[in-house]
N, C-alpha and C positions, 0 to 999 in steps of 0.2 A: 420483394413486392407483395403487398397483397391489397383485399379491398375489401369494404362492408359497403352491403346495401339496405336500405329503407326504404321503406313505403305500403301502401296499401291501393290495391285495386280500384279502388275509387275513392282514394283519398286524394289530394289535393296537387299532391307528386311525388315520384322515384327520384330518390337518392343515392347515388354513390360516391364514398371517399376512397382514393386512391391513394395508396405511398409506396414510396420506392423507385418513383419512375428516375431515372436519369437525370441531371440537370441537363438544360443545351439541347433538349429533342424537341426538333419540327414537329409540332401539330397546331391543328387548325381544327372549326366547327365544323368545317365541311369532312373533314377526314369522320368525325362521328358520326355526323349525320343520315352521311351515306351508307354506313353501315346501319342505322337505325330503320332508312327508310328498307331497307334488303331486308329489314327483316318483319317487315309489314307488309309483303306481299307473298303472293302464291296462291292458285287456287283453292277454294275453299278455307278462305278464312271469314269471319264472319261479320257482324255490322261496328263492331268495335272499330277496328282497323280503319272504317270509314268518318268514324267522329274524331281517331285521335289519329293529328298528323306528326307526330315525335320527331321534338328538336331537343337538342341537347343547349343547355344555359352553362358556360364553366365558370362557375362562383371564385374560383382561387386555383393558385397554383400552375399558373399559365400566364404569361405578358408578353406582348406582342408575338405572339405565335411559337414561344418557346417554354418548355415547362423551365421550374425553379430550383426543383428538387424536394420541393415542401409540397405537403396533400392537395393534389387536387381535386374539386367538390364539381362533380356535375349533376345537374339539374334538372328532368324532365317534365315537365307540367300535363297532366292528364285535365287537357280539356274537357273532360266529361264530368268533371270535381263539381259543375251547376249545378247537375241535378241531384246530387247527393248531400249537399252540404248540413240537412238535419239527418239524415242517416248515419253519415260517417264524422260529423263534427269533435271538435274533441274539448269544446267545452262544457260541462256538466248537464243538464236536462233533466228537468222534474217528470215525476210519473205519471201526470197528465201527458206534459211531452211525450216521451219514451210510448204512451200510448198509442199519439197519433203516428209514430216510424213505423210503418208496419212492413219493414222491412227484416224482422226478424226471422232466422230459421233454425226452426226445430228438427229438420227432418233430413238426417245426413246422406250426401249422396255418395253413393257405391265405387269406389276406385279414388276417390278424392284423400283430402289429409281429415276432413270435417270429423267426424267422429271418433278419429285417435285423439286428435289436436285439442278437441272439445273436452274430453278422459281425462290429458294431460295438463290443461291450464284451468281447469273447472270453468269452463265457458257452458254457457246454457243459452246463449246465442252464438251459434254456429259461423254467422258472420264474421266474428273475432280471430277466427279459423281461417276463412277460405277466401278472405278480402287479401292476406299475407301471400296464403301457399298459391294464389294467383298466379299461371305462367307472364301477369302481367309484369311481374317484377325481373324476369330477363331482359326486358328493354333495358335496364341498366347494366345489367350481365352483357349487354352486347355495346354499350358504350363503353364500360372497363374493358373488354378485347379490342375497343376498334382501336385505346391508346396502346396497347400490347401487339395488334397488328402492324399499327403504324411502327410501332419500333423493329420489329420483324424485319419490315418490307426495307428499312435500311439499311440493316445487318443483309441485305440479299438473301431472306429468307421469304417466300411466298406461300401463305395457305388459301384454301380453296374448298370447297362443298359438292355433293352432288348427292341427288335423291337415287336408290338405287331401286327400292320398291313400295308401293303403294297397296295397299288391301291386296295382297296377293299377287302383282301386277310387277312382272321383273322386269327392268333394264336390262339391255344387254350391256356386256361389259363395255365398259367406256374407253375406246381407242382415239387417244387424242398424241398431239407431237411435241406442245406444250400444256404447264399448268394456264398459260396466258387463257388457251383454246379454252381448255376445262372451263374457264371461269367466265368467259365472253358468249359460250355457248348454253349454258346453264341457267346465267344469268337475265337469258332473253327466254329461256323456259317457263312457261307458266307453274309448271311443276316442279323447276329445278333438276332436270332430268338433261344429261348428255342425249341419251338415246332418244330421238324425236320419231320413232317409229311407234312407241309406246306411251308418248301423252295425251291423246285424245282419247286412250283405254283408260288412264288415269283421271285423268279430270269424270268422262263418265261416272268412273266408280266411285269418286268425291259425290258427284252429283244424285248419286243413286239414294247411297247412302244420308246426304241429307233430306233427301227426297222420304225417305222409310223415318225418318228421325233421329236417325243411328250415324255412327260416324265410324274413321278408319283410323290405321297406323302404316307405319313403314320402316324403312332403312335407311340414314340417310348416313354419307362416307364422306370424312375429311382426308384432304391430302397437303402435306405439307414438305417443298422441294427445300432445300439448302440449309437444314440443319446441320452443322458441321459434328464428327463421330464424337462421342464420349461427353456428353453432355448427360446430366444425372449423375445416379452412382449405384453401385453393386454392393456400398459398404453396410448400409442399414435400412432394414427394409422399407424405412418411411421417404427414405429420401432416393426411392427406386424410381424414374421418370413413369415409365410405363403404370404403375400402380397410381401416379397423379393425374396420368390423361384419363383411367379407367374415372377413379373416382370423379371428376370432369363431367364426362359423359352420361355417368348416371346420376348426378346432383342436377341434370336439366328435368324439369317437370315432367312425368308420364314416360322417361326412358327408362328402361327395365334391362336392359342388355348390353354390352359393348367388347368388340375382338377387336385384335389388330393383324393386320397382313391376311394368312388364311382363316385366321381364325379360328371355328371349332371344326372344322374343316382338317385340321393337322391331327384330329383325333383318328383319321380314318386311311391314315397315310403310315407309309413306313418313313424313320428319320432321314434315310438318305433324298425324302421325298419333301421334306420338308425343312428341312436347315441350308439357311445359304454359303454357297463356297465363295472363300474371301479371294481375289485376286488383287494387283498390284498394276500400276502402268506411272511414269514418269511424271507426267503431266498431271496424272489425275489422282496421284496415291492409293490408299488402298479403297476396295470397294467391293460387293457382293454381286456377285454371277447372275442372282433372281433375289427377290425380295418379298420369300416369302411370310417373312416376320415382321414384314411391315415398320422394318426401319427401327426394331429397338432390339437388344440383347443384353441380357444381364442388368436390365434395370436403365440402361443408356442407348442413347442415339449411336448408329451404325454410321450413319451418313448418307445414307442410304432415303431413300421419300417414308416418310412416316405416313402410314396408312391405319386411320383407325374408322371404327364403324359403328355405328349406338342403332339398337332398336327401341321403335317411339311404338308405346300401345295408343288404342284409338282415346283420344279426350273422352273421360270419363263423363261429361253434363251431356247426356243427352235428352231429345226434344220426344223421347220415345222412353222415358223414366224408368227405370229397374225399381224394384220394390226395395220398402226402407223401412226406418223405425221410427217412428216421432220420439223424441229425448225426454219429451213432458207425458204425453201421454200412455206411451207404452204401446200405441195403436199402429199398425202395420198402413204404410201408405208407400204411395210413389214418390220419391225423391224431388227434393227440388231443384228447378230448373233456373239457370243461371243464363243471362247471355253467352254462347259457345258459336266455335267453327267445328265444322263436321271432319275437318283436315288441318292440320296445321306440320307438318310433314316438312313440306317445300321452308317455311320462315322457321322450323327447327333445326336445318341445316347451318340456316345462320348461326344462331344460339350457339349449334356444336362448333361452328371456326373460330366465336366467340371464347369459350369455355377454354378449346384445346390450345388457342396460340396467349393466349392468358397464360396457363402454366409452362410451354417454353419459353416466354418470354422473363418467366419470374425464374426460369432455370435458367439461362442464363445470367441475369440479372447477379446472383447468387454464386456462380463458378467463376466471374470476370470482374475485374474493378468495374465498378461504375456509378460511382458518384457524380461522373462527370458524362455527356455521354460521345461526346469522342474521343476520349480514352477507352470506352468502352467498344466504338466503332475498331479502335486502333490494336485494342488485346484480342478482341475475335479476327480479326486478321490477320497478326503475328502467330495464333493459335493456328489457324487452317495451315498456316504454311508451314508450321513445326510439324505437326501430323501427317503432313505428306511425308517428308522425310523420315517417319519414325523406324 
């Protein structure tokens, strides 16, 4: 499996083509959709999210609610594409024109891709930069997870999100009895937060922070139940699982970090303190004691709930500018200011269930026939039940 995306911030729409998926898999617009609007909400996100309502259009590779096995193309439309259409247009423009867009930028802002991106493609408008590196272009990042979730959620594999902290501001650990809980509870969060003792501290701190012009970051924790054990591989380092969910988590805009299970937390531990002990039982075959490795070893799934966790720095556009460079002139000024949220925390949870059940979904894909996809339902079934017995 895999995908490519296009598009531009304010261009006319995001694109994703997908291949690989299974022939014979249930999906429907509404299975993307709803993933799309989950990841439009949460507090503090900013005026964008109110102009564009994201539906997904599936151009190919889908008929009557069943994919074909050939690419499928979906399609988001950025309502907002009216007001730009001489800024972002893409056919030619004289230099009278070009004059009146004055929407050019010279002046790259600090944390952003704008003035590497600018270095490396000889751009001298920044826009060509940052219209791309847009977090706007996960909207299609989380339509390719929601056909990779939908596939999951057949194999009886379930993933889920939860925000763990916000500008300093911790959850307590999330005591729940199912992932259903996790996800029902979270999901009526305005913050995406199990712990409801700590959102009204969280949102404040959104609020404060855009209030000064400044914005936050946080932690936000995927959990995924029913991954059956040895899925990846131990044999070459690329094709290690763990090393796919990392690179996942940090290829989402503005995340900078990602553990799994305790994380760097095991640096401070002795090993008997930290590795789990395998036990055995009839019914359930093998399985670990605690989990504190977050459900991988040796590059492969345990079987165990796959626990992984990405740190989000604060959205670098803020309303409150850090000092910059102008590219033309050489003149030291405040960066320019782009439509932003002060937070976006809570809807990059999404992103990461997006990202993370993307690459097991494409692991699997890859370990099991599946050109078809109940033969593929039929070999991860006959799989779990051989590994109990092992």
């Amino acid at each position: 499996m895999r995908y490519l995306t296009a598009g531009e911030s304010h261009g006319p729409q995001l694109t994703t083509i997908i291949e690989g998926l299974p022939a014979g898999m249930p999906i429907s617009s509404d299975d993307i959709n709803e993933q799309l609007a989950r990841r439009q909400k949460g507090h503090g996100r900013g005026r964008r999210m109110q102009i564009e309502k994201d539906q997904a259009f599936i151009a190919s590779g889908i008929r009557h609610g069943y994919t074909l096995g050939s690419p499928v193309a979906l399609v988001v439309e950025n309502k907002d594409w009216t007001h730009w259409t001489k800024v972002m247009g893409s056919e030619p423009i004289s230099e009278e024109e070009a004059a009146e867009v004055k929407r050019k930028i010279t002046r790259p802002r600090p944390g952003h891709a704008d003035l590497n991106g600018g270095m490396k493609y000889g751009h001298r408008d920044l826009r060509n930069v940052l219209e791309r590196s847009s977090a706007r272009e996960t909207t299609v990042r989380v339509a390719a997870g929601s056909m990779a979730k939908k596939l999951l959620s057949l194999l009886g594999i379930e993933v889920a999100s939860h925000v763990l902290e916000i500008g300093g501001i911790h959850a307590a650990a999330a005591e729940y009895t199912s992932i259903k809980e996790l996800q029902e509870k979270t999901e009526a969060s305005p913050v995406r937060c199990f712990d409801s003792n700590v959102e009204q501290e969280m949102m404040d701190a959104i609020d404060q922070a855009k209030k000064n012009g400044d914005s936050i970051g946080g932690i936000v924790e995927v959990i995924v139940e029913g991954m059956p054990a040895g899925v990846g591989s131990y044999v070459h380092y690329d094709r290690k699982l763990d090393s796919k969910l990392a690179a996942a988590i940090v290829s989402i805009n503005a995340f900078k970090g990602v553990e799994f299970g305790i994380g760097f937390e095991a640096a401070r531990r002795f090993g008997s303190e930290v590795h789990d002990e395998i036990a055995w039982e009839q019914d359930r075959g093998y399985y670990r004691k605690t989990n504190r490795l977050g459900g991988l070893e040796g590059g492969m799934t345990t079987g165990m709930p796959i626990v992984v966790r990405g740190v989000m720095k604060p959205i670098p556009t803020l309303y409150k500018p850090l000092q910059s460079v102008d590219i033309d002139t050489k003149e030291v000024f405040s960066a320019s200011i782009e439509r932003s949220d002060s937070c976006a925390v809570p809807a990059a949870a999404v992103v990461a269930e997006a990202v993370i059940a993307w690459e097991l979904a494409a692991a699997i894909v890859d370990q099991f026939p599946s050109d078809q996809f109940d033969k593929l339902q039929e070999a991860v079934r006959a799989y779990r039940e051989d590994i109990k017995e092992f």
